[in-house]
C-alpha positions in Angstrom: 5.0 -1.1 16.2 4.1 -0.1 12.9 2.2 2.8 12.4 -0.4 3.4 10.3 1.2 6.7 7.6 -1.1 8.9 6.6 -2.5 8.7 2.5 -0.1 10.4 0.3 -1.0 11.8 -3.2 1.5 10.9 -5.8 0.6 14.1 -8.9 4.0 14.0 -10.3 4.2 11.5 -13.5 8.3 11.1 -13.2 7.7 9.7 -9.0 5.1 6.9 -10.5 7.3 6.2 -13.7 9.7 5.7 -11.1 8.2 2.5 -10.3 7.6 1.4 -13.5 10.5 -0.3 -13.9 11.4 -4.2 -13.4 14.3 -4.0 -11.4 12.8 -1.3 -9.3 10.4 -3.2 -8.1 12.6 -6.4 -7.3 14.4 -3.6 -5.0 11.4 -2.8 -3.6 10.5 -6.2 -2.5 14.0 -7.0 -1.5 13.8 -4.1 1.1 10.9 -4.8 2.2 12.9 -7.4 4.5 15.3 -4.8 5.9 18.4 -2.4 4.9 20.5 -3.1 2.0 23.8 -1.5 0.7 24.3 -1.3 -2.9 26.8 -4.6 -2.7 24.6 -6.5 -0.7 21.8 -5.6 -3.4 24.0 -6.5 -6.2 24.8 -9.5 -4.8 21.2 -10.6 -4.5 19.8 -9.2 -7.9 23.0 -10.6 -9.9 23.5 -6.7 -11.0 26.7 -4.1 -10.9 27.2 -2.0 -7.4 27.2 0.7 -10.0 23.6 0.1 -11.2 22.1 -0.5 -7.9 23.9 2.4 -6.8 22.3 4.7 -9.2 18.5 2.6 -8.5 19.3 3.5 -5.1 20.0 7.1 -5.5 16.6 7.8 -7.7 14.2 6.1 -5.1 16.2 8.3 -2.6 15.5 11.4 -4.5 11.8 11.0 -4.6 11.2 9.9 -1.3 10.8 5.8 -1.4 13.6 5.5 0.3 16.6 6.9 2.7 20.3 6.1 4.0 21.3 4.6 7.5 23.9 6.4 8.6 24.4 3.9 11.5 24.7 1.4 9.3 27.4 3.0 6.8 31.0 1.5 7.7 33.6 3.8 5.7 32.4 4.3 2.2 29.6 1.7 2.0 25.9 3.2 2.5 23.3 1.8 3.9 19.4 2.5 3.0 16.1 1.3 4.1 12.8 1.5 2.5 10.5 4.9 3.6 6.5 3.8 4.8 4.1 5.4 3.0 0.3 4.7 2.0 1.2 5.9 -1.5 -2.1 6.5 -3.5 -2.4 8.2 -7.2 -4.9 10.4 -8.4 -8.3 9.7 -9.4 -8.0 8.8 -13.2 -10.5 11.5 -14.1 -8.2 13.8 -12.9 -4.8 12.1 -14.2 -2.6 13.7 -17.5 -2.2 11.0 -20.2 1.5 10.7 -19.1 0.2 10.0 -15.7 -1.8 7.2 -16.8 0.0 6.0 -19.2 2.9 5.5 -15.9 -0.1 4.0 -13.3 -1.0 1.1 -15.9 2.4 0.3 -16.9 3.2 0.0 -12.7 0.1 -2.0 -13.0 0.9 -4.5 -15.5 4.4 -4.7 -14.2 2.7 -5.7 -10.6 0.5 -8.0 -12.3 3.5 -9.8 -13.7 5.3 -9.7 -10.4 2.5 -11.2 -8.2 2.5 -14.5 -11.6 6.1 -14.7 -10.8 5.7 -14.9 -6.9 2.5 -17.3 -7.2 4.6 -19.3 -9.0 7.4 -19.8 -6.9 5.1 -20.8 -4.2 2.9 -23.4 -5.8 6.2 -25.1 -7.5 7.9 -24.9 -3.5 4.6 -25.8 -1.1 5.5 -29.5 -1.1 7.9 -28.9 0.8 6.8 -26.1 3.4 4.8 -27.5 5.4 2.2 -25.7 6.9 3.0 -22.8 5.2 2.1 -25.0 2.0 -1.5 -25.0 3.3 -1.3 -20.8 3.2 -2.7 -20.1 0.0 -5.3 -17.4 1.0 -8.0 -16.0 -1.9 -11.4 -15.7 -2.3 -13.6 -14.5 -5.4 -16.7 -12.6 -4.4 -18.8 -9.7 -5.3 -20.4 -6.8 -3.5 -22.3 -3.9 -4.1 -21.6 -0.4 -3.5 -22.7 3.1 -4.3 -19.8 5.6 -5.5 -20.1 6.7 -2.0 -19.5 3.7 -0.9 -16.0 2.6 -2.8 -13.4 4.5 -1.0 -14.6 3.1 3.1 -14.5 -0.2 1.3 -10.9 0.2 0.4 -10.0 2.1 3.9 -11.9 -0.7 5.9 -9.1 -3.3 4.0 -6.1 -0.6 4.7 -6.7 -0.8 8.3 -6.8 -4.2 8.4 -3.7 -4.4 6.9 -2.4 -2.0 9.4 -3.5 -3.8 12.1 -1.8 -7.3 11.2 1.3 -5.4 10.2 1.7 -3.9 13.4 4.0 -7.0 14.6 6.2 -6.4 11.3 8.9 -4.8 13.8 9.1 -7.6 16.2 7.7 -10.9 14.4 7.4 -14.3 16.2 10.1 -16.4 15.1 7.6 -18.7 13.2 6.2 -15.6 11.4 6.4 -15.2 7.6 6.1 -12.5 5.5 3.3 -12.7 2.9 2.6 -10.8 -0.4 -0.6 -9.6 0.1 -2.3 -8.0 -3.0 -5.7 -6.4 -3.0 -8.1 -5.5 -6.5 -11.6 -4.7 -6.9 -13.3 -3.1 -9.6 -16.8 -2.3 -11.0 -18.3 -4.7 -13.4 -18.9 -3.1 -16.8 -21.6 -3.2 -19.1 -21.6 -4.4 -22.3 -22.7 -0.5 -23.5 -20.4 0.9 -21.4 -17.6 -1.0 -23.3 -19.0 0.2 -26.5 -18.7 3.3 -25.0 -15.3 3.4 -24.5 -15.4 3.9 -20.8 -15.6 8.0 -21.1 -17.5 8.7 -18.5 -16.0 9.7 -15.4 -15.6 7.0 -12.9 -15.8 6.7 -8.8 -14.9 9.6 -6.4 -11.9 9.5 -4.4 -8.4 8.5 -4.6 -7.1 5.8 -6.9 -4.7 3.1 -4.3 -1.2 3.0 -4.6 1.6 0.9 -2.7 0.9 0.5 0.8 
């Protein structure tokens, strides 16, 4: 069953700059769906053993991600992705060179989530019922600043709950990119403003 890891802060800049980088995050989703070796990676991304090698090593360092010595079969390694409810700081509280590495992961998810949509509405002809599984939903709802960070935990735990079958899926099941985003609506004198004033308590999310 998969558990439900408790938040962890991300405060140094280089561990978030980490992830701001394309091919890092096609690793990412990659082993999302299991182990990999650096061959096997290269083999999927089109890249050198040496480069995903070295990709592998650097998420390794920092945490995202650790060998399989069960796996490893003479010099070959093995490595899996590490769980983690990965969450930056608030942004009041962020160093420019923090912030400047949480929107460029930001845009670079933005682009990646275009690319996935894409590939799904230019393939649902032909899958079925899963072609019927476009799930989204515009809404608002208001909050107090209190109120912001329960929001976001209510939607974590339901995450957590569906994911619980992630070890042991149906063999009908299908794994789904699931993306969440809510922000406050701004006025137009807070835009002339510049946004300087200091925004919501709590924890900004990260990669869950």
């Amino acid at each position: 069953m998969t558990e439900r890891p408790p938040p962890q802060e991300m405060t140094d800049p280089q561990q978030v700059r980490l992830l701001a980088h394309p091919l890092r995050q096609r690793i990412a989703e990659i082993m999302r769906k299991g182990p990999v070796s650096s061959t096997s990676l290269a083999r999927a991304l089109g890249e050198s053993t040496g480069a995903t090698s070295y990709h592998l090593r650097q998420l390794a360092k920092h945490g995202f991600v650790e060998e399989v010595p069960e796996l490893g079969q003479g010099r070959e390694r093995w490595w899996r992705a590490v769980p983690g409810d990965r969450r930056v700081p608030p942004h009041s509280a962020q160093s420019a060179e923090m912030r400047e590495a949480v929107d460029k992961v930001a845009r670079l998810e933005f682009a990646s989530e275009m690319e996935m949509l894409d590939r799904f509405q230019r393939a649902r002809g032909g899958m079925g019922e899963l072609g019927e599984a476009l799930l989204f939903s515009f809404a608002t709802v208001s909050l107090t600043p209190e109120q912001v960070r329960p929001f976001f935990e209510d939607y974590i735990a339901l995450l957590y709950r569906y994911k619980a079958r992630d070890e042991d899926p149906p063999p009908d099941a299908r794994t789904f990119h699931v993306r969440f985003r809510a922000f406050p609506e701004v006025s137009d004198a807070e835009l002339e403003a510049g946004g300087t004033g200091p925004g919501p308590p709590g924890k900004e999310p990260g990669r869950t």
